[in-house]
PDB file as gemmi writes it, atoms N, CA and C in Angstrom:
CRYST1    1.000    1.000    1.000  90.00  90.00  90.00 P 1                      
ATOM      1  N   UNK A   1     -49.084  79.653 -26.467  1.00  0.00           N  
ATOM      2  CA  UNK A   1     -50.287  79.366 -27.206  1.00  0.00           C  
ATOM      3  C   UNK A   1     -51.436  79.158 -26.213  1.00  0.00           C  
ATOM      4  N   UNK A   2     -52.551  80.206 -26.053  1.00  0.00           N  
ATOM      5  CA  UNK A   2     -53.264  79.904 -25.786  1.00  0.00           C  
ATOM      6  C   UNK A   2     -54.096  77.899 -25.107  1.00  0.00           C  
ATOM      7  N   UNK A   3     -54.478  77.793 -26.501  1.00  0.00           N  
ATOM      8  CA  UNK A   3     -54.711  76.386 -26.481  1.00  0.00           C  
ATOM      9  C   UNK A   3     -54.119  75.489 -25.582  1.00  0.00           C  
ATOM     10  N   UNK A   4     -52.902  75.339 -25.704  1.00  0.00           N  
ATOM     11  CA  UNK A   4     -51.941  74.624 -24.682  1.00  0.00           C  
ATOM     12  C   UNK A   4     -51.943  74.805 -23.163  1.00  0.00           C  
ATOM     13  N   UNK A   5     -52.412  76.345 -22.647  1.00  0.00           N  
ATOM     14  CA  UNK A   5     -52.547  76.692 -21.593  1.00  0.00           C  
ATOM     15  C   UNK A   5     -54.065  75.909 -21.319  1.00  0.00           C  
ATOM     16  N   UNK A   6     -54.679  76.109 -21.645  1.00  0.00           N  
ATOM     17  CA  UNK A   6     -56.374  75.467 -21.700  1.00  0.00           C  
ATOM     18  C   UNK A   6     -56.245  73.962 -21.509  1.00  0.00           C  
ATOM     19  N   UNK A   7     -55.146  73.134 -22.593  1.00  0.00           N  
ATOM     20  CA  UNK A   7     -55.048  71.905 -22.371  1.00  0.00           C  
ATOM     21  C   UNK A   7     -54.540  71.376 -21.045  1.00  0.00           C  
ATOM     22  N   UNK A   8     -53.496  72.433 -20.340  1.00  0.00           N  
ATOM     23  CA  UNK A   8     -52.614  72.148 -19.465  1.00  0.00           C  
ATOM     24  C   UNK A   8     -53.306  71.791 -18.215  1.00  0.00           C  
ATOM     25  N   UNK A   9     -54.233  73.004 -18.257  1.00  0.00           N  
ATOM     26  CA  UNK A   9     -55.183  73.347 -17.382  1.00  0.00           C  
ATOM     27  C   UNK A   9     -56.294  71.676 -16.775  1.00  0.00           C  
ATOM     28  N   UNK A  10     -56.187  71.187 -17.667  1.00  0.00           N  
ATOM     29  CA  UNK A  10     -57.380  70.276 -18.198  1.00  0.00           C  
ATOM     30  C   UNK A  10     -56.827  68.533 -17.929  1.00  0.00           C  
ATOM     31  N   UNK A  11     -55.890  68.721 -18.592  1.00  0.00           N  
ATOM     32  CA  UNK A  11     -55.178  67.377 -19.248  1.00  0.00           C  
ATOM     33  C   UNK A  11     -54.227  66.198 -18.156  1.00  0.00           C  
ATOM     34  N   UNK A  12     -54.010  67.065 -16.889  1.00  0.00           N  
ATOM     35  CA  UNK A  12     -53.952  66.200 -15.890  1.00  0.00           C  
ATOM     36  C   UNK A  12     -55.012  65.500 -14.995  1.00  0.00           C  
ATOM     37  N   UNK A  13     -55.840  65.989 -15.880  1.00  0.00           N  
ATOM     38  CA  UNK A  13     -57.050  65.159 -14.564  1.00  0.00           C  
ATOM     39  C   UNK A  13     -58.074  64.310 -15.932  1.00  0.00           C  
ATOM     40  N   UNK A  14     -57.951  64.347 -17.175  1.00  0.00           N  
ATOM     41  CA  UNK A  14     -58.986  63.811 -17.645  1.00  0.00           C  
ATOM     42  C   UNK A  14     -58.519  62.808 -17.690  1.00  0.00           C  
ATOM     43  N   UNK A  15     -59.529  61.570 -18.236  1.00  0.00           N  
ATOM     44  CA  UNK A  15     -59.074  60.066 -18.326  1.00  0.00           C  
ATOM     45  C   UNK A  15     -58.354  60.412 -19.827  1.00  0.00           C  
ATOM     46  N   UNK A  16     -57.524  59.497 -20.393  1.00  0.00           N  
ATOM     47  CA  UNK A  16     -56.873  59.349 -21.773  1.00  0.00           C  
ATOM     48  C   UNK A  16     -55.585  60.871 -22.386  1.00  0.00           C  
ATOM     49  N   UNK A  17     -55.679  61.624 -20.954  1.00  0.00           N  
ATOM     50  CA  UNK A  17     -54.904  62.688 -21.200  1.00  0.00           C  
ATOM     51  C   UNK A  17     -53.978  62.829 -20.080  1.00  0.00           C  
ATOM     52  N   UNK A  18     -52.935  63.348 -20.386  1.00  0.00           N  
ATOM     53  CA  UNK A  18     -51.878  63.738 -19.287  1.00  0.00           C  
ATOM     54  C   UNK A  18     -50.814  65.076 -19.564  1.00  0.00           C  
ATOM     55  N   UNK A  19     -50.111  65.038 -18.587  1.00  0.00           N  
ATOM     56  CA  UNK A  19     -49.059  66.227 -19.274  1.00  0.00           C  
ATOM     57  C   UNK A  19     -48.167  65.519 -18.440  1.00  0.00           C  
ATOM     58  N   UNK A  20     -47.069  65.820 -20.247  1.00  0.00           N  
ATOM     59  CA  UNK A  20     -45.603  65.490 -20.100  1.00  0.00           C  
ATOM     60  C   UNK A  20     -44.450  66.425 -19.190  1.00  0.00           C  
ATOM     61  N   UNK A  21     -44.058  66.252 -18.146  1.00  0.00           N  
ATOM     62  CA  UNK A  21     -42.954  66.818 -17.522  1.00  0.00           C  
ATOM     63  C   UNK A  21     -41.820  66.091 -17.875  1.00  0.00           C  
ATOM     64  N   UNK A  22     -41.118  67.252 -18.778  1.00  0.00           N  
ATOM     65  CA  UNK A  22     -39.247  67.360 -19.561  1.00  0.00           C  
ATOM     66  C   UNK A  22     -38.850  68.401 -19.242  1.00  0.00           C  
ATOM     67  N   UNK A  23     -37.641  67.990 -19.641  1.00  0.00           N  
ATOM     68  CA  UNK A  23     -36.274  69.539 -19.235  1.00  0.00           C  
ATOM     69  C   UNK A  23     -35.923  69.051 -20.493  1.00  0.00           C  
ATOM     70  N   UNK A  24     -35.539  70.440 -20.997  1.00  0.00           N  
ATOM     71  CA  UNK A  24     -35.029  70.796 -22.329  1.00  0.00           C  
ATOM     72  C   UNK A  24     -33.470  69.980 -22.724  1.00  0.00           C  
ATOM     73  N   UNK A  25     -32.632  69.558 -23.266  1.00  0.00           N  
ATOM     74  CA  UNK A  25     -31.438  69.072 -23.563  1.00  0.00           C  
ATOM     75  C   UNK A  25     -30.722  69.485 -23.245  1.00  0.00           C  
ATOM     76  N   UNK A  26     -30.524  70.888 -23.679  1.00  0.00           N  
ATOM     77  CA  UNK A  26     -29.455  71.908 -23.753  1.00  0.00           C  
ATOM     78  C   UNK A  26     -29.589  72.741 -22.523  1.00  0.00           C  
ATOM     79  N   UNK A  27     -30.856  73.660 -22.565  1.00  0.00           N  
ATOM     80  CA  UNK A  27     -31.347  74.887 -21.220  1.00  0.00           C  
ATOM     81  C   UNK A  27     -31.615  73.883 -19.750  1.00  0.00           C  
ATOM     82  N   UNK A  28     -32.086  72.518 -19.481  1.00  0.00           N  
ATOM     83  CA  UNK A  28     -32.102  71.884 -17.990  1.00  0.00           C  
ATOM     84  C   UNK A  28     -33.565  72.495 -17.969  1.00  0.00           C  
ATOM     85  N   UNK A  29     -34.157  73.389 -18.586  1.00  0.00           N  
ATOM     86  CA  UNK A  29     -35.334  73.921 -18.831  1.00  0.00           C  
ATOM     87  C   UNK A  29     -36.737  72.866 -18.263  1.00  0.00           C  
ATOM     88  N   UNK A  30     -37.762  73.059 -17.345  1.00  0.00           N  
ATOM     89  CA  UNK A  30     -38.760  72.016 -17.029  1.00  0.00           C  
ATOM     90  C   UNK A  30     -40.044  72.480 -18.075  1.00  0.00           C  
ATOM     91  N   UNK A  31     -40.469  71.911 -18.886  1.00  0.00           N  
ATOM     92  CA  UNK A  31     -41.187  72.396 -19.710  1.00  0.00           C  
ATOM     93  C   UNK A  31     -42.719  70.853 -19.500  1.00  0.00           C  
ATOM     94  N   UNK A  32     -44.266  71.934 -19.633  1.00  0.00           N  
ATOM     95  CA  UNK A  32     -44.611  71.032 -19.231  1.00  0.00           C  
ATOM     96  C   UNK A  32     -45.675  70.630 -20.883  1.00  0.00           C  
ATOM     97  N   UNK A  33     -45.723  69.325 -21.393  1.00  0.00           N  
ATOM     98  CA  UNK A  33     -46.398  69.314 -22.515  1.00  0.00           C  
ATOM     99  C   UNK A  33     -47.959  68.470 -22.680  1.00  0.00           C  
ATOM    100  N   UNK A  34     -48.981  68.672 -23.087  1.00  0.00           N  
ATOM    101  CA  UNK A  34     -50.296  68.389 -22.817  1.00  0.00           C  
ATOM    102  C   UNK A  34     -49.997  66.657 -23.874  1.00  0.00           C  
ATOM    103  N   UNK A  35     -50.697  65.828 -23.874  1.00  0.00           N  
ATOM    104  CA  UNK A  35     -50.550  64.501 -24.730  1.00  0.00           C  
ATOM    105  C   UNK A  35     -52.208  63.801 -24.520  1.00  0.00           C  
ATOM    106  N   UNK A  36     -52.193  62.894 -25.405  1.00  0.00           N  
ATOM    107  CA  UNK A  36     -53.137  61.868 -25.343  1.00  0.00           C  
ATOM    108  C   UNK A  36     -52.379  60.552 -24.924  1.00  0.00           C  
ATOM    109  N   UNK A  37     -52.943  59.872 -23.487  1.00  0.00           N  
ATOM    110  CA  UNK A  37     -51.997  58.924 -23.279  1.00  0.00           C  
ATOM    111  C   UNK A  37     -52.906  57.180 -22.973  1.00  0.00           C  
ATOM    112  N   UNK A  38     -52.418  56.195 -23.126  1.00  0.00           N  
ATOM    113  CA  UNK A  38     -53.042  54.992 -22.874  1.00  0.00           C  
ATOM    114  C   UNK A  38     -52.505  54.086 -22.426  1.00  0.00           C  
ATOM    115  N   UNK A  39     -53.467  53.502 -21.760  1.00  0.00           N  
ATOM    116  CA  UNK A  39     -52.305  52.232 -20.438  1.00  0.00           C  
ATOM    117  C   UNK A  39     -52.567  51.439 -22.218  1.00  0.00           C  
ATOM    118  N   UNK A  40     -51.393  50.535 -22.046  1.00  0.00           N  
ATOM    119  CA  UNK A  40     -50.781  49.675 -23.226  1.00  0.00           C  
ATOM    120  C   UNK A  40     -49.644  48.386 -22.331  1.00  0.00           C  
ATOM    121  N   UNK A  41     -50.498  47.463 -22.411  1.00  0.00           N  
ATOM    122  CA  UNK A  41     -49.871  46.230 -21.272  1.00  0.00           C  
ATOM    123  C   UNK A  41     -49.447  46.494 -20.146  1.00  0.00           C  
ATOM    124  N   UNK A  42     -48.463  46.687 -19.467  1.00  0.00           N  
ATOM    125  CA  UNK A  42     -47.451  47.097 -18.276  1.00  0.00           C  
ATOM    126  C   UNK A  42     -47.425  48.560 -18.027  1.00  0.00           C  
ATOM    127  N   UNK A  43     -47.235  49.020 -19.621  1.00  0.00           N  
ATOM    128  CA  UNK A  43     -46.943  50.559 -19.216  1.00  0.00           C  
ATOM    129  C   UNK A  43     -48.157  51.428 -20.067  1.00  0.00           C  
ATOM    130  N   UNK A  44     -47.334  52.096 -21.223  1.00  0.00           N  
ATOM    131  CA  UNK A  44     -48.759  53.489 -21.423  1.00  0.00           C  
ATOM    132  C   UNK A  44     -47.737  53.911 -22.516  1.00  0.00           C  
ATOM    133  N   UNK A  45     -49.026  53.878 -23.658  1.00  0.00           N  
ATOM    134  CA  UNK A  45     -48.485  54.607 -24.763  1.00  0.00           C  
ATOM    135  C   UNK A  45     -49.155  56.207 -24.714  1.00  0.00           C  
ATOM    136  N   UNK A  46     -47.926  56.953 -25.565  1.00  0.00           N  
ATOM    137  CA  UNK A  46     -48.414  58.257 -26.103  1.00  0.00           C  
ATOM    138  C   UNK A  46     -48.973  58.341 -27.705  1.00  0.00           C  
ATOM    139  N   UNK A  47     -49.996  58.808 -27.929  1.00  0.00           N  
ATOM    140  CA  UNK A  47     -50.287  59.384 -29.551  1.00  0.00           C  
ATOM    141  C   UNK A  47     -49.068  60.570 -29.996  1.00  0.00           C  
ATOM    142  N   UNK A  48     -48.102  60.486 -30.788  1.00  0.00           N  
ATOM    143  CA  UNK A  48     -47.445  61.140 -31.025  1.00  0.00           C  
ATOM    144  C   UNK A  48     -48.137  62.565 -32.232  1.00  0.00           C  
ATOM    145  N   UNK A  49     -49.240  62.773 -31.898  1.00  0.00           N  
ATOM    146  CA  UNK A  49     -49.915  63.958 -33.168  1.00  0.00           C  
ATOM    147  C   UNK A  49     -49.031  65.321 -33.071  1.00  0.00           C  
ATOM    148  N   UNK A  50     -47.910  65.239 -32.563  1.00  0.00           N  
ATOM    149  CA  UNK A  50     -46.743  66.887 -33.222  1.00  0.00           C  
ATOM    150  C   UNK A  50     -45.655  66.342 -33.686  1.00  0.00           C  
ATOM    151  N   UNK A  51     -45.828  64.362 -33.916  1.00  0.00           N  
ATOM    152  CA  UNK A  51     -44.334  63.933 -34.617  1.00  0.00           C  
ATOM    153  C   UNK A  51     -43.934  62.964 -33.583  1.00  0.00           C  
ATOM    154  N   UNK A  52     -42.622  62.460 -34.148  1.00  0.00           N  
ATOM    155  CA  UNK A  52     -41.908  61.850 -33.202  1.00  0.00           C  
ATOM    156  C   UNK A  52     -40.474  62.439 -33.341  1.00  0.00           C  
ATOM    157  N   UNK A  53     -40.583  63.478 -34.309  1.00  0.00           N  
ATOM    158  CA  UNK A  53     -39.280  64.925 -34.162  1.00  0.00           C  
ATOM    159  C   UNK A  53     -39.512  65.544 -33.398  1.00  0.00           C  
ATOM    160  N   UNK A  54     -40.721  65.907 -32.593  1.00  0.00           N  
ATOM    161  CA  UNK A  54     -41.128  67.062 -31.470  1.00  0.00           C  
ATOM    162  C   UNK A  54     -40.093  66.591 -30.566  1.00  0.00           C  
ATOM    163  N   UNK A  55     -39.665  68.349 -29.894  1.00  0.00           N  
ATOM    164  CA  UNK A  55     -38.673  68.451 -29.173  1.00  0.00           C  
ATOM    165  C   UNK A  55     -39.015  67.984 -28.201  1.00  0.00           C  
ATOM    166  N   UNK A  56     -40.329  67.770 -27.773  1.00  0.00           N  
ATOM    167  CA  UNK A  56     -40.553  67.312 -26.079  1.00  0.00           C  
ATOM    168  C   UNK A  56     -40.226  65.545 -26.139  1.00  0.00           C  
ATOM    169  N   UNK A  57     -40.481  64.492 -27.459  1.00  0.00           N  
ATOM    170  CA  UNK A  57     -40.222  63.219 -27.552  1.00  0.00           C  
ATOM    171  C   UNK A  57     -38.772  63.209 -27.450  1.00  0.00           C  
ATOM    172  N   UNK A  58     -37.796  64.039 -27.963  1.00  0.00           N  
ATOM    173  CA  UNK A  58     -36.407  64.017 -28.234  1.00  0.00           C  
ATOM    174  C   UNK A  58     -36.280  64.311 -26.965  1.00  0.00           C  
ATOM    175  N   UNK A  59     -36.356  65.245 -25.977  1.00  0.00           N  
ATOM    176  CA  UNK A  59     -36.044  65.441 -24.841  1.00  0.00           C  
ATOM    177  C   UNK A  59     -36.230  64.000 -23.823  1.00  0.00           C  
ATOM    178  N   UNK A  60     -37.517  63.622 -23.913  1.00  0.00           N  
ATOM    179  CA  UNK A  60     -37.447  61.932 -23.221  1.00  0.00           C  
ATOM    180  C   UNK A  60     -36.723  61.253 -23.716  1.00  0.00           C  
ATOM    181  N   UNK A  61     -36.812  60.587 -24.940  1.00  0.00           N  
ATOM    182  CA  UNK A  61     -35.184  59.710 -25.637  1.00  0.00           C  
ATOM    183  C   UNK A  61     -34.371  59.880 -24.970  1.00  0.00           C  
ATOM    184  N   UNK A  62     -33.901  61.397 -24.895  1.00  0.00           N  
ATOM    185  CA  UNK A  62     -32.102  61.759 -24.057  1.00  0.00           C  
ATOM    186  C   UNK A  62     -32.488  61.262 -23.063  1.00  0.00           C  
ATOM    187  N   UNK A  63     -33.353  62.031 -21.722  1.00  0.00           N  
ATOM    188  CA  UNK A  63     -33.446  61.640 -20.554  1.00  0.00           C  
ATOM    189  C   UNK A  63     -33.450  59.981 -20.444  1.00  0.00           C  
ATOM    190  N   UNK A  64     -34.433  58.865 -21.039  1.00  0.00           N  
ATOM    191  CA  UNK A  64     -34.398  58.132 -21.005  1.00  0.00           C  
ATOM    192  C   UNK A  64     -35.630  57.620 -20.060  1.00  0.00           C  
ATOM    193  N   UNK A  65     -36.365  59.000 -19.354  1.00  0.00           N  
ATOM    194  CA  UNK A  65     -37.214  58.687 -18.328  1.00  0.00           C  
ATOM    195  C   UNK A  65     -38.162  59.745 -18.681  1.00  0.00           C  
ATOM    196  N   UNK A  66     -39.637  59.905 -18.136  1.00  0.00           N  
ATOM    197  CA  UNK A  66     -40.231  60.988 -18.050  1.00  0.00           C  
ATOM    198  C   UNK A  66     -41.380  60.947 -17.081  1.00  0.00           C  
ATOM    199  N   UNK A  67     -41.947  62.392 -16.596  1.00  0.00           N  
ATOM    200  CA  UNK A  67     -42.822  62.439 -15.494  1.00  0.00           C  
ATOM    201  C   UNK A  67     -43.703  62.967 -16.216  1.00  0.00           C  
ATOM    202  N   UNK A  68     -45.352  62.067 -16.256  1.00  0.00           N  
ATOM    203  CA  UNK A  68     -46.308  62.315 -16.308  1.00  0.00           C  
ATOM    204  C   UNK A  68     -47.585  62.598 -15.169  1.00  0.00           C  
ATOM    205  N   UNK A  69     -48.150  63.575 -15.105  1.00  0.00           N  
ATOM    206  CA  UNK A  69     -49.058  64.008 -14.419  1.00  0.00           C  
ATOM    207  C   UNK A  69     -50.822  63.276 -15.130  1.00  0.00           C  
ATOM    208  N   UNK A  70     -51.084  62.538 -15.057  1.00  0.00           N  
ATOM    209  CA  UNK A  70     -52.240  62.086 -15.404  1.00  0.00           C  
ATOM    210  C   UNK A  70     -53.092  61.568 -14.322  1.00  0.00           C  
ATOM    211  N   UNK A  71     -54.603  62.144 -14.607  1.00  0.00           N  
ATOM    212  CA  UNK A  71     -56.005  61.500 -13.519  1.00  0.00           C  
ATOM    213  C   UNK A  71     -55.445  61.848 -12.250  1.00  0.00           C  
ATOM    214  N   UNK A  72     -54.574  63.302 -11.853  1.00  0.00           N  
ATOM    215  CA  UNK A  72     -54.466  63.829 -10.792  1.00  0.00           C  
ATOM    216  C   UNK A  72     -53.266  63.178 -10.032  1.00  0.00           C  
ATOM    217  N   UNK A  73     -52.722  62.163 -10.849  1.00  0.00           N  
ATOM    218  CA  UNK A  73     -51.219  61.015  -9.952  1.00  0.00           C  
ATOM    219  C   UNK A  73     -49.778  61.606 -10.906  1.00  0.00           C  
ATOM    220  N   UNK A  74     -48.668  61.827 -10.027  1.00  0.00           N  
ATOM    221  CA  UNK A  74     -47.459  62.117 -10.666  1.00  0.00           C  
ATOM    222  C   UNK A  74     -47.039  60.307 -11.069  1.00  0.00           C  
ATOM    223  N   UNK A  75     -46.726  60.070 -12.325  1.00  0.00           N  
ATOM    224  CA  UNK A  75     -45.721  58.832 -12.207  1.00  0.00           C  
ATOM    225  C   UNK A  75     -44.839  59.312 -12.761  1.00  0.00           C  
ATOM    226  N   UNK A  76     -44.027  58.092 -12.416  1.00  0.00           N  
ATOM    227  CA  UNK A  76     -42.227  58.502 -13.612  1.00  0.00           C  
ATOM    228  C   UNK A  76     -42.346  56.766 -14.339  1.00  0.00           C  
ATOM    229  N   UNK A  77     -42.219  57.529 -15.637  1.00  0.00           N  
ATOM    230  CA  UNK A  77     -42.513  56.232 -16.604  1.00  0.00           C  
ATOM    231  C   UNK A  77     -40.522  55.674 -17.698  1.00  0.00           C  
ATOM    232  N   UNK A  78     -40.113  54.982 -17.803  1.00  0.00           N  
ATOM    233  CA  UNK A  78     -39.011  54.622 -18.517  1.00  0.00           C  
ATOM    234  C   UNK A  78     -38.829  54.032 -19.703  1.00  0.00           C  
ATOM    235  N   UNK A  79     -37.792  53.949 -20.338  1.00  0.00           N  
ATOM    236  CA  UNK A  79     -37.616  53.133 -21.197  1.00  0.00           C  
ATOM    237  C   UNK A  79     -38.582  53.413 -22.588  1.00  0.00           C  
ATOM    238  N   UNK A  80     -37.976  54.808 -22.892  1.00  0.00           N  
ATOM    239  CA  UNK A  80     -39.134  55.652 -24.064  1.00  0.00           C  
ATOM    240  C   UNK A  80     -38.815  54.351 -25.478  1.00  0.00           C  
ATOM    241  N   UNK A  81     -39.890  54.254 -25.924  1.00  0.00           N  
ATOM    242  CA  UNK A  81     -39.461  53.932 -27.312  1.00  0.00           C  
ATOM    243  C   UNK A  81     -40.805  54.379 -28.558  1.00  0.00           C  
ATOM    244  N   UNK A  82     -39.875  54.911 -29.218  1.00  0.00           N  
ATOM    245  CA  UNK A  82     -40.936  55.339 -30.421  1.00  0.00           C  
ATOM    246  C   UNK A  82     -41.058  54.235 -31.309  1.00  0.00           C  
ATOM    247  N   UNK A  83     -42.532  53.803 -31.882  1.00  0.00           N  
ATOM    248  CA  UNK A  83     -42.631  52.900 -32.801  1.00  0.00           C  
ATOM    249  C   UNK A  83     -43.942  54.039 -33.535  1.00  0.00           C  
ATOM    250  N   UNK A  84     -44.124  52.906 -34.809  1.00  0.00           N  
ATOM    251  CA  UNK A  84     -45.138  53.202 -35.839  1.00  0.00           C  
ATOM    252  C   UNK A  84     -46.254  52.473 -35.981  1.00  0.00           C  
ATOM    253  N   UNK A  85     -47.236  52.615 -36.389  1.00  0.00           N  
ATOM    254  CA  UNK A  85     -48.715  52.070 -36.834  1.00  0.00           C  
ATOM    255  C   UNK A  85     -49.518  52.628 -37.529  1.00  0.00           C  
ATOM    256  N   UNK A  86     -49.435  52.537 -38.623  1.00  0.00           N  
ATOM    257  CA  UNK A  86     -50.329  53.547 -39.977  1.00  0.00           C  
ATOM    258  C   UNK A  86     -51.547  52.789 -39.864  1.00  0.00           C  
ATOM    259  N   UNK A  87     -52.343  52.099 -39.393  1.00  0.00           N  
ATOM    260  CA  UNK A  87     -53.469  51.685 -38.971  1.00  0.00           C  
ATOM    261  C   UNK A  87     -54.305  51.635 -37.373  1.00  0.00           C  
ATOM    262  N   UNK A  88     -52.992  52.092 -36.475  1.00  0.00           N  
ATOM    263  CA  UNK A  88     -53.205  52.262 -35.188  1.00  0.00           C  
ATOM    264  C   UNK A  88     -54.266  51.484 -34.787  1.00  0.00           C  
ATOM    265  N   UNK A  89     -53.584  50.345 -34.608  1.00  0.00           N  
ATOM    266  CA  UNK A  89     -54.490  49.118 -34.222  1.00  0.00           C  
ATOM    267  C   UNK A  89     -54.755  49.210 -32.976  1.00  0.00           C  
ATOM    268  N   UNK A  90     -53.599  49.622 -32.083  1.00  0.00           N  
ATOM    269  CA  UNK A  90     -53.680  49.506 -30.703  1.00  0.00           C  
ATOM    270  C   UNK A  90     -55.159  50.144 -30.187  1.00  0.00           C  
ATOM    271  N   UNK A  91     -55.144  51.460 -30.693  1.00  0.00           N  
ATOM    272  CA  UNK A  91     -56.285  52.405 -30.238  1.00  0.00           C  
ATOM    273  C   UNK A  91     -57.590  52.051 -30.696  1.00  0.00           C  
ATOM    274  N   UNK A  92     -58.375  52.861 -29.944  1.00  0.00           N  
ATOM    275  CA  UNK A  92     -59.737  52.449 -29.727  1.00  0.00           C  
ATOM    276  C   UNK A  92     -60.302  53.313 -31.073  1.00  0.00           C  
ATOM    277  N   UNK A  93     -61.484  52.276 -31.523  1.00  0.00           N  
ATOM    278  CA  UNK A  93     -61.947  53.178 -32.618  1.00  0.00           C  
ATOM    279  C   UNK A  93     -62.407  54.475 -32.860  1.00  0.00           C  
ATOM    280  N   UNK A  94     -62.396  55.276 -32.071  1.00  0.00           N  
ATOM    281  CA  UNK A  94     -62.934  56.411 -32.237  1.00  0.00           C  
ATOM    282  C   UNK A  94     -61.380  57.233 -32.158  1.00  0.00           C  
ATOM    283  N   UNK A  95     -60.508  56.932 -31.513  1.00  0.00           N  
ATOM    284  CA  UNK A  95     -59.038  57.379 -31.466  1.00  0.00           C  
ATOM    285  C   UNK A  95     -58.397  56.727 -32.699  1.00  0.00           C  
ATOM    286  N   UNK A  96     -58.710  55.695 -33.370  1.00  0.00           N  
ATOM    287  CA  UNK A  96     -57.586  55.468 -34.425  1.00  0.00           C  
ATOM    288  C   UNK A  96     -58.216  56.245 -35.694  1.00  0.00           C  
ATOM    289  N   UNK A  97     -59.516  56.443 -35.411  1.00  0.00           N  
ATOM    290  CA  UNK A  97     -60.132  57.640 -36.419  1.00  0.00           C  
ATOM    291  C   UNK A  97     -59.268  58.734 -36.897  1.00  0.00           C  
ATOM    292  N   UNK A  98     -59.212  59.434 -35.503  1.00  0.00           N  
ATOM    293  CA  UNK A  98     -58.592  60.594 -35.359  1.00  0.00           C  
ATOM    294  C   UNK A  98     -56.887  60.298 -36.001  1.00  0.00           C  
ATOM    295  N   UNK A  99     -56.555  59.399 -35.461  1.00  0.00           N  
ATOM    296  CA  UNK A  99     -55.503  59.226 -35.434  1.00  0.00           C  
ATOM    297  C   UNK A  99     -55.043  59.761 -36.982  1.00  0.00           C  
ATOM    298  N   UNK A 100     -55.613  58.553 -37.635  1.00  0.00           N  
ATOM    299  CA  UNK A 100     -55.674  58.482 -39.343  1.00  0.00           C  
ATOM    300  C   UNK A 100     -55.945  59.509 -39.999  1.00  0.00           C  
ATOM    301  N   UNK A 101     -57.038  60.445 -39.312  1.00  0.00           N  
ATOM    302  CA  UNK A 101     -57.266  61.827 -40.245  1.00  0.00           C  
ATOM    303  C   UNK A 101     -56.564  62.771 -40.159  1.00  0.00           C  
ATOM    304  N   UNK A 102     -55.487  62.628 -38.992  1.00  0.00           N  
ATOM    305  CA  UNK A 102     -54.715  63.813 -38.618  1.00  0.00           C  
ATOM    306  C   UNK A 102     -53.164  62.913 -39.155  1.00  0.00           C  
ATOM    307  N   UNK A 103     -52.816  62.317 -39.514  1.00  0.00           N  
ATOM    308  CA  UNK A 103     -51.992  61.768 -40.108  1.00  0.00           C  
ATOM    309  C   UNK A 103     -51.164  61.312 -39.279  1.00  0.00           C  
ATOM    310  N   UNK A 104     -50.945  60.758 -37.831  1.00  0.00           N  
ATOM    311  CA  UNK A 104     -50.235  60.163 -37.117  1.00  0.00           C  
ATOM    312  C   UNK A 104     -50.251  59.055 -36.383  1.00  0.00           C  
ATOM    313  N   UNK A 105     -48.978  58.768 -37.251  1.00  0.00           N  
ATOM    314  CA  UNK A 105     -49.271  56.897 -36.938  1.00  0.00           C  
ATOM    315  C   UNK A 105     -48.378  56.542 -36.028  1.00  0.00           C  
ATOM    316  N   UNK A 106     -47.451  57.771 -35.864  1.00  0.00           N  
ATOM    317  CA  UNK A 106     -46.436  57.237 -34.910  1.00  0.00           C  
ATOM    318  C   UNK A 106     -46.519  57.251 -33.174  1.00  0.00           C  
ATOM    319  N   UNK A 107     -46.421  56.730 -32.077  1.00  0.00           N  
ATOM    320  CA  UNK A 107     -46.717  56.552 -30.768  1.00  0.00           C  
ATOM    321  C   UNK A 107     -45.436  56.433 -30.068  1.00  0.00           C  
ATOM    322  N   UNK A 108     -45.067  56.557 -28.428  1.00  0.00           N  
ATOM    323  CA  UNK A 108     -44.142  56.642 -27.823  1.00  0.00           C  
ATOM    324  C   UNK A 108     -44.491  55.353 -26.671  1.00  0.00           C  
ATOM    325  N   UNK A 109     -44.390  54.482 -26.782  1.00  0.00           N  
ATOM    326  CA  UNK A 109     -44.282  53.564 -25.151  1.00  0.00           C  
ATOM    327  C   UNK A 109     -43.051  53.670 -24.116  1.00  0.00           C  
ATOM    328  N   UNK A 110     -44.009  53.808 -23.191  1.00  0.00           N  
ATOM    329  CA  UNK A 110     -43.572  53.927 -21.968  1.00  0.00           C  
ATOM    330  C   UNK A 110     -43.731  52.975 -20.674  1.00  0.00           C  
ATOM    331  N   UNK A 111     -42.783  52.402 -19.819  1.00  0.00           N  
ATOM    332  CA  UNK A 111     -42.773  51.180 -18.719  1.00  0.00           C  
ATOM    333  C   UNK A 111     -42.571  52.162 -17.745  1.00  0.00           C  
ATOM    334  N   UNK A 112     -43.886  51.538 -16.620  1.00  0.00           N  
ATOM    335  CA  UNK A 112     -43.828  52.231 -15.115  1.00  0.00           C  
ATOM    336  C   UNK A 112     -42.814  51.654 -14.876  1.00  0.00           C  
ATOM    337  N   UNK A 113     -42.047  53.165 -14.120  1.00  0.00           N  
ATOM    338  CA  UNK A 113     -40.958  52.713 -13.174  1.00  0.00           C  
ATOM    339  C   UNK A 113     -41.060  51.869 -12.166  1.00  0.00           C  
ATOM    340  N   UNK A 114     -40.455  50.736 -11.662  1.00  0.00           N  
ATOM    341  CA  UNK A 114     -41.004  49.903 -10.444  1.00  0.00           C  
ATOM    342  C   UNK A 114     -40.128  50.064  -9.561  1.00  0.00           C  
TER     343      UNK A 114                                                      
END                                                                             
């Protein structure tokens, strides 16, 4: 998809964006995925807007770990957990906007590895 290439392009260096580095479950496959991401206490939540069925969230679950490329720094972040917020309190108002009109309430937190 087009788009995704554009995001990819983009999304490691802006503030509030990153790309997800996963390997597939099954293929060991390194697949790299564009996100909206936010420091959230210790660690950094994801906006889950393709689900929290998207194969790239299921792929972190298994792993249990994942490498994000964000603002130009590799980290490795742990301890995935998906939660919900149909009001997405956490986010900033102009993001829980979005959030709400695009119908996703669900988010992924993530703890820097130390």
């Amino acid at each position: 998809m087009v788009t995704n290439r554009v995001a990819l392009f983009v999304h490691g260096w802006l503030p509030g964006c990153a790309i997800v580095l996963h390997r597939g479950r099954r293929s060991g496959r390194l697949y790299r995925t564009p996100v909206n991401i936010f420091r959230h206490g210790d660690g950094y939540r994801i906006a889950l807007t393709y689900g929290q069925g998207s194969d790239w969230v299921r792929n972190v679950e298994a792993a249990g770990f994942v490498d994000v490329v964000t603002r130009g720094r590799l980290r490795t972040l742990v301890n995935p957990a998906v939660g919900e917020d149909e009001n997405s309190k956490w986010a900033s108002p102009p993001v829980r906007f979005v959030l709400k009109s695009i119908g996703a309430p669900a988010y992924l937190d993530l703890e820097t590895q130390r």
